[in-house]
C-alpha positions in Angstrom: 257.6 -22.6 285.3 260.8 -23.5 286.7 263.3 -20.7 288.0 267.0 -20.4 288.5 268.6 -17.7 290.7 272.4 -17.2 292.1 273.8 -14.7 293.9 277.7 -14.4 294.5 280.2 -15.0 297.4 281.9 -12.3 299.3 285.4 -10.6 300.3 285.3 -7.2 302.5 289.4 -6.7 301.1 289.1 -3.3 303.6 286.8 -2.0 306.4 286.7 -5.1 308.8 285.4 -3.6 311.8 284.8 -0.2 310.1 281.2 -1.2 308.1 279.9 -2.0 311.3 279.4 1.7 311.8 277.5 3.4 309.5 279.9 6.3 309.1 282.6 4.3 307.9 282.9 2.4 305.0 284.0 -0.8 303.6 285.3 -2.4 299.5 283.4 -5.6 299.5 284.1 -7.8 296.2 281.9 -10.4 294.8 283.1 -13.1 294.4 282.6 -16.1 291.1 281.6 -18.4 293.6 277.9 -18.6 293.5 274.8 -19.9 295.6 271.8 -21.4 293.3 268.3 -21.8 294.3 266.2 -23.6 291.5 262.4 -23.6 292.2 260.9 -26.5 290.0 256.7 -27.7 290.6 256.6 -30.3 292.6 254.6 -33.3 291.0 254.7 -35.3 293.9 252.6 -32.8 296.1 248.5 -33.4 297.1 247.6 -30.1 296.5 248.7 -26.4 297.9 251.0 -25.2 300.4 253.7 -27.4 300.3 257.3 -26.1 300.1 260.2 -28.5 299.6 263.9 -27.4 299.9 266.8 -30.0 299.4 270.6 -29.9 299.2 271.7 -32.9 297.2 275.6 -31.8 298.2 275.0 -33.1 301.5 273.4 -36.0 303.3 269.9 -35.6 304.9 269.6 -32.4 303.6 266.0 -32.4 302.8 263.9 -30.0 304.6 259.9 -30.0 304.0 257.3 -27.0 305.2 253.9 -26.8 305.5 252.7 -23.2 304.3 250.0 -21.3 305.6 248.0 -18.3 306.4 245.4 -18.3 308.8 246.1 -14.5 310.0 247.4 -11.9 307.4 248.4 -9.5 309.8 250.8 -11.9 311.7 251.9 -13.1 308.0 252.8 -17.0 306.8 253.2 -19.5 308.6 256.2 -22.0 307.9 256.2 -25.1 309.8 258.8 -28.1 308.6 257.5 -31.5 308.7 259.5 -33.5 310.4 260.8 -36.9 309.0 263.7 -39.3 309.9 267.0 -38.1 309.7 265.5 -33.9 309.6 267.6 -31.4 311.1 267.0 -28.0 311.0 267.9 -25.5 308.4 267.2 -21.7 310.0 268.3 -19.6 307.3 265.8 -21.6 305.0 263.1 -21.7 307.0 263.5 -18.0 308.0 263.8 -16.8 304.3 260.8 -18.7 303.9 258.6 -16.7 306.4 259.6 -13.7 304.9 259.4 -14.2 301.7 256.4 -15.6 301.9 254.9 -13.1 303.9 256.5 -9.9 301.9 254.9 -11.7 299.0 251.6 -12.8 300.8 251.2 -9.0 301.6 251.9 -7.9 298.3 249.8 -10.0 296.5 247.6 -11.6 298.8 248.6 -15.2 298.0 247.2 -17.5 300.8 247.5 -20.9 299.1 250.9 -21.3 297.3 251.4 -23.7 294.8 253.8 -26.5 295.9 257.0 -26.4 294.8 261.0 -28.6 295.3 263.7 -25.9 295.3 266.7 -27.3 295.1 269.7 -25.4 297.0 273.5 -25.8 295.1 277.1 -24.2 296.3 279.6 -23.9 294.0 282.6 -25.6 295.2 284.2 -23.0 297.1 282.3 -22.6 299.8 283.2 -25.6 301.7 286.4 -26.9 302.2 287.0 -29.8 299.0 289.3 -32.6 298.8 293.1 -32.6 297.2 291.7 -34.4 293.7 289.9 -32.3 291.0 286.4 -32.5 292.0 283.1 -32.2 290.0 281.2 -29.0 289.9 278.3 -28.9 293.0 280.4 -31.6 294.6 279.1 -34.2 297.2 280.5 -33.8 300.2 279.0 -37.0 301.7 278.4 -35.1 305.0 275.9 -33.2 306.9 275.7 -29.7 306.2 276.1 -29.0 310.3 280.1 -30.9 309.3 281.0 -29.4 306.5 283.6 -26.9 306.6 283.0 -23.4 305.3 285.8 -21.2 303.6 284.2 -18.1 304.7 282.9 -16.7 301.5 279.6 -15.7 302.9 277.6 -18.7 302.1 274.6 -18.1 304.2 274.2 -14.2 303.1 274.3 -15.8 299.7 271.6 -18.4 300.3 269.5 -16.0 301.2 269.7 -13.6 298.8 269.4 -16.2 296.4 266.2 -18.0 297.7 264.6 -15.0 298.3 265.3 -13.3 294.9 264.2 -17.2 293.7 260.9 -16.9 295.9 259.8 -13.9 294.0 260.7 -14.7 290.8 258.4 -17.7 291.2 255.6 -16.4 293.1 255.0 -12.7 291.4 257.1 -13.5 288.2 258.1 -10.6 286.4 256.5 -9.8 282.8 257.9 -11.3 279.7 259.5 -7.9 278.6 261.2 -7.0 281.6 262.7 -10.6 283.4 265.8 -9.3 284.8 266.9 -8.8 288.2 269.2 -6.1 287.9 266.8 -2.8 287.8 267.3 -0.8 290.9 264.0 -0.8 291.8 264.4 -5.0 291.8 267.9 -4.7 293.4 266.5 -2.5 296.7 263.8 -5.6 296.9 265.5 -8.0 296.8 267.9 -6.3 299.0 266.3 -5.0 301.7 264.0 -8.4 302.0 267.2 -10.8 302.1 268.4 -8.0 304.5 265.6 -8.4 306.6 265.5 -12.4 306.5 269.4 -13.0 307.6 269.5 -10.5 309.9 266.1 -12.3 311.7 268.1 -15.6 311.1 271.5 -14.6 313.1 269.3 -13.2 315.6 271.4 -9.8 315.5 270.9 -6.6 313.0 274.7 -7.2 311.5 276.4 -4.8 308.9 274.7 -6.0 306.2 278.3 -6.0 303.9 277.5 -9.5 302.8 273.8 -9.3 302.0 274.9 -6.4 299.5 277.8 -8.1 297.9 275.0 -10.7 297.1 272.7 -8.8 295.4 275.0 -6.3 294.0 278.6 -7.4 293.5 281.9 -5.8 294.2 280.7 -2.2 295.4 281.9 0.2 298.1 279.6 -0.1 300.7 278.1 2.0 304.2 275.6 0.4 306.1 271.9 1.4 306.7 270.6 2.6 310.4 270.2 -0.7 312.4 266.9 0.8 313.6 265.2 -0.3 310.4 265.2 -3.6 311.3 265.1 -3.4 314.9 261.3 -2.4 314.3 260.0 -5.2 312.8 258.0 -7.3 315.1 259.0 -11.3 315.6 257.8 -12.9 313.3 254.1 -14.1 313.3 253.2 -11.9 316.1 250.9 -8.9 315.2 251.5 -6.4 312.9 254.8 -8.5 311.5 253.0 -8.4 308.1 252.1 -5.2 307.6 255.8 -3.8 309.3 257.9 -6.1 307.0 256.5 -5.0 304.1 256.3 -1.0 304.9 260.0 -1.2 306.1 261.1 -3.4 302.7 259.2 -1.1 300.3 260.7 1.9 302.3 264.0 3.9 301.2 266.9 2.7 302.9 269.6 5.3 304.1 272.6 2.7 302.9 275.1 3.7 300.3 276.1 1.7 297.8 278.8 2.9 295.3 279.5 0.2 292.4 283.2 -1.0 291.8 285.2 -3.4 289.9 288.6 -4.7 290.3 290.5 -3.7 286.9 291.7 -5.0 284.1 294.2 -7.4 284.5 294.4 -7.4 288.1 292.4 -10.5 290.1 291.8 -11.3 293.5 292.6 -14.9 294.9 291.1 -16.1 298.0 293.7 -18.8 300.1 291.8 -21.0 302.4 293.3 -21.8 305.8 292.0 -25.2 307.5 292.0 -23.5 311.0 288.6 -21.0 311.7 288.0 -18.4 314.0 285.0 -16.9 316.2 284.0 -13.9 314.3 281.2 -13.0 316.8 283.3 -13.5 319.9 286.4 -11.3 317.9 283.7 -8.6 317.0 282.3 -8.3 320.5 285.8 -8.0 322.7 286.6 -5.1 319.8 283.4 -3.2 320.1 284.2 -3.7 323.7 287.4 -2.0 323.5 285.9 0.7 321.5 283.6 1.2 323.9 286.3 1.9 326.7 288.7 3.7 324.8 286.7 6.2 322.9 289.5 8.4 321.7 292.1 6.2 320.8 289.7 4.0 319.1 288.1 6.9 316.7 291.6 8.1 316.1 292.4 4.5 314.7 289.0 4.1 312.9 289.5 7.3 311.2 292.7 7.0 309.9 291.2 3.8 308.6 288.9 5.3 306.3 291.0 7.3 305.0 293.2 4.9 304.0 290.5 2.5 302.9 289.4 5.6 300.7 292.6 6.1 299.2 292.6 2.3 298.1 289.5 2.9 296.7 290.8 6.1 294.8 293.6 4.5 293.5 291.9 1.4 292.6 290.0 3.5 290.7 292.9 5.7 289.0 294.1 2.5 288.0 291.1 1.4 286.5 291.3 4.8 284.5 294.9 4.3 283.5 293.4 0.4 281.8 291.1 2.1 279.3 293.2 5.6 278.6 296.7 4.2 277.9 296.3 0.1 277.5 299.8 -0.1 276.2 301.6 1.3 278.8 299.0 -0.4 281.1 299.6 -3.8 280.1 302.8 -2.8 279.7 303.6 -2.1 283.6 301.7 -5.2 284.7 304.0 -7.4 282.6 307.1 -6.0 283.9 305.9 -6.2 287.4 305.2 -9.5 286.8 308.3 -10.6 285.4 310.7 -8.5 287.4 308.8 -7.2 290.4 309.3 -3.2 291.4 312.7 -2.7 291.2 313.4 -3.3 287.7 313.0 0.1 285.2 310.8 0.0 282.3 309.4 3.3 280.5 306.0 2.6 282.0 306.6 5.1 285.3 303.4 6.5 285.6 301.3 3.2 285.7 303.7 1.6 288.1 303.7 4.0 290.5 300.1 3.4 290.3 300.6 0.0 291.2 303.2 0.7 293.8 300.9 2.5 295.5 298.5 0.2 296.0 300.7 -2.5 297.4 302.1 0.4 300.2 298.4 1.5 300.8 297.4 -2.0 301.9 300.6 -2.5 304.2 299.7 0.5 305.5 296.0 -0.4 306.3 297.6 -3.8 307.7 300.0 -1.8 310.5 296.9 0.2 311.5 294.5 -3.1 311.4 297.3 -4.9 313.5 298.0 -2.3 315.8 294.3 -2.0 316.6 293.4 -6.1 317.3 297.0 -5.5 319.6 295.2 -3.0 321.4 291.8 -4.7 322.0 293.7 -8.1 322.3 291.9 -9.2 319.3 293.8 -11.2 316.7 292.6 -9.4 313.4 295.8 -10.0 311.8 298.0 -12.9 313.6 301.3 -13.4 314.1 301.1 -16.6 311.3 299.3 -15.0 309.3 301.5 -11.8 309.1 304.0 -14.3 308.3 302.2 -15.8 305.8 301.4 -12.2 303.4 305.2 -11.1 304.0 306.2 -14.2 302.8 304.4 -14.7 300.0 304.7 -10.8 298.8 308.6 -11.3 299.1 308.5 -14.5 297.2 305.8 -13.9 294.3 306.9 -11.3 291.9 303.5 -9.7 290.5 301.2 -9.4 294.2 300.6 -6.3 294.9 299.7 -7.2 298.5 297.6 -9.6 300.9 295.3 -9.3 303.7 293.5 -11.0 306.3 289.7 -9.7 305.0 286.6 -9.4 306.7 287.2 -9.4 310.8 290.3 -11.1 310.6 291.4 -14.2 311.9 292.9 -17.5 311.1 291.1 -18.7 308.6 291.4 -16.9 305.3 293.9 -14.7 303.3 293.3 -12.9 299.9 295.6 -11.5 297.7 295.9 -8.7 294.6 298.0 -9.5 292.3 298.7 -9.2 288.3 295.7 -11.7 286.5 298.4 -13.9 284.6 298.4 -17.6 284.8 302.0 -17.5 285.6 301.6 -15.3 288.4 298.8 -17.2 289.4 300.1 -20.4 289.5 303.3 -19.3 291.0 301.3 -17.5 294.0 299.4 -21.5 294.1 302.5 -23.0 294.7 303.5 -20.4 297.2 300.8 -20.9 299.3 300.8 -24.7 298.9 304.5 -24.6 300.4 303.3 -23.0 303.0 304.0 -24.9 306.6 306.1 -21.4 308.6 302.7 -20.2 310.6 301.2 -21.3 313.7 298.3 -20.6 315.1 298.8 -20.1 319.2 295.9 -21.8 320.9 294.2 -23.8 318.1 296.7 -26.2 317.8 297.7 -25.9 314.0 301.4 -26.1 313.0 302.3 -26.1 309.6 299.2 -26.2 308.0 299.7 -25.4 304.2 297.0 -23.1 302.5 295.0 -23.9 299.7 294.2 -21.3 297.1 290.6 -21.4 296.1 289.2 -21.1 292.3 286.9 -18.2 292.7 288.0 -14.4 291.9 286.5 -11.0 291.6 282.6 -11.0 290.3 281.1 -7.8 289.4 278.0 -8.6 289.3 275.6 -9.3 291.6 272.2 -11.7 291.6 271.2 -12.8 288.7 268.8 -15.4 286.9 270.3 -18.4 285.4 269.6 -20.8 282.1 268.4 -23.7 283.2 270.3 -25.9 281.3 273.6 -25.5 283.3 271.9 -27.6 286.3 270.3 -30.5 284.1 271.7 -33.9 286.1 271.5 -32.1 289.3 267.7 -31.1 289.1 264.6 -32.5 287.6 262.9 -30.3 285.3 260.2 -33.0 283.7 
């Protein structure tokens, strides 16, 4: 039977840096662009064990794997079948192997049934012409050439095949078929955990993997130890450890959130990328050598991160207890910015807030990549939010999200086309920054499609991918 699975995109909007440690925190969105990974049978195969995984978005993205299990204890074997024109694909073959094995170990599948799963992005992941463009557009390029926006596309590959791999191979009963239990959630979880991390070849914070299978949430990582104890894959014992330490409580927190009503996040993509393991490893660095002036910075961090949170949250409370004077204050900060007066004080003060407790997390974040020599928030693209605050009536403020960098901005603002559109234009006008060193002058920003998504992984109808996937 065929299945359909997507799991969402990501933006960490505060605690760069901070959710690497597990006694900090981070507010990770989803995000509405999605990662789908459809399992159909696959009519073409001899007989068992064959596993074939294509991206039609891309050229020569077909990659085919031989399953097997000739030691339980050392798990599945995944070996791809090389044809012309095959490249490699980690992340899929790696999900495989665990999946596989987690599911090999739970039910003790040896011979899977073949099957095609097809992989599809929704357009905001990778970087799309000027000109409308179809929905799961072809890119007519290599994957390896394509250009990412940085909306965590490969945490949401995996959590999407992997939730995909067990839907198919131990499908859940008629009466229950959803994802979203918590007992399905921490599975699906901690195995796409376990895959991605195996796949960067590091134990990482894990922010992404969560905004994937649960959406927008407030989020403190688990102990990398948990990981770090699994043995390599198909050695001895990997079997058995990878499914004690996935069926095992986690010490992660995960606190769900939501952006309210009325209020949207838009994500601007800039053409220009930056090296978010070498930026993460010359901060840690300086963390390392300067203790004291490092926790000092961290700290006040959280608690400014947390009073985001909280006030995010207050304003969430003001949207359902007085919707008048709600809607109200968004429309007059929309049409007038702060400074005007309206009889809606107590929500605009609200919303003022916000806006100065996100400059103030961006002095701190900037004052911090100054002292590690780390650009977390850069010159252009300081230039870039202050410009665009000052000009767009209705933002409540910007940031450089995640570890910073040159490639992405996001924004808060009012949810009102007008405001929308107006902070589109802004951004498209955009030629003031430059990036020193990459060799990018006036490069104008594109505002991507995709906004706040609260929910997490989910099944999918099948008819929303007929012309992209066979299901005869």
């Amino acid at each position: 039977m065929p299945v359909a699975i997507s799991a969402p995109g990501k933006v960490l909007l505060a605690g760069g840096y901070l959710v690497l440690d597990k006694d900090y925190s981070g507010l990770v969105f989803g995000l509405s662009a999605r990662i789908h990974s459809i399992s159909t049978p696959d009519p073409e195969a001899a007989g068992p064990g064959v596993i074939t995984v294509k991206s039609p978005q891309f050229t020569n993205a077909v990659w085919k794997y031989k399953i097997s299990c000739p030691d339980s204890d050392k798990g599945v074997v995944v070996t791809q079948v090389m044809e012309e024109e095959s490249s490699k694909n980690l992340f899929v073959e790696t999900t495989l192997r665990y999946a596989l094995t987690y599911i090999s170990s739970t039910t003790l599948i040896t011979d899977f049934e073949s099957k095609t799963i097809t992989i599809l992005a929704d357009n905001d992941y990778y970087s799309q012409p000027t000109y409308p463009a179809p929905r799961f557009n072809h890119l007519n390029t290599p994957l390896s050439a394509s250009h990412k926006t940085g909306l965590g596309s490969s945490a949401a590959l995996v959590t999407s095949l992997t939730a995909c791999l067990l839907a198919t191979y131990i499908p859940p009963p008629a009466s229950a078929p959803e994802l979203r239990t918590i007992l399905k959630q921490q599975l699906i979880h901690n195995l796409a955990q376990a895959s991605h991390c195996a796949a960067q070849g590091k134990v990482g914070s894990g922010f992404d993997v969560a905004a994937a299978v649960f959406g927008s949430c407030v989020y403190q990582r688990f102990s990398p130890s948990l990981l770090e104890a699994i043995p390599e894959a198909n050695t001895k014992g990997f079997a058995r450890s990878l499914k004690e330490t996935v069926d095992s409580p986690w010490d992660l927190q995960i606190s769900k959130t939501r952006v309210p009503r009325g209020i949207r996040v838009v994500m601007g993509d800039v053409d220009c990328g930056s090296s978010t393991p070498g930026m993460v490893k010359k901060l840690l660095a300086w963390r390392t050598a300067h203790p004291a002036v490092a926790k000092k910075m961290w700290d006040e961090l959280e608690m400014l991160n947390r009073g985001l949170i909280d006030l995010l949250e207050s304003l969430r409370i003001s949207s359902e207890e007085e919707p008048g004077a709600y809607s109200g204050a968004l429309d007059a900060i929309r049409k007038h910015g702060w400074a005007h007066p309206h009889p809606h004080e107590r929500c605009l003060t609200t919303l003022r807030e916000i806006g100065g407790q996100i400059a103030a997390i961006r002095v701190i974040i900037r004052g911090m990549g100054e002292a590690a020599g780390v650009p977390i928030e850069p010159e252009a693209q300081t230039k870039l939010l202050d410009a665009v605050e000052g000009e767009v009536n209705g933002v409540l403020g910007g940031v450089v999200p995640g570890a910073g960098g040159y490639d992405a901005v996001a924004f808060l603002l009012v949810d009102h086309p007008e405001t929308v559109g107006e902070l589109k234009a802004a951004l498209g006008r955009w030629n003031g920054g430059t990036a020193q060193g990459k060799g990018v002058t006036g490069e104008s920003v594109k505002a991507l499609e995709t906004r706040e998504e609260q929910e997490g992984v989910r099944r999918e109808p099948l008819e929303g991918y007929e012309g992209f996937v066979s299901f005869a």
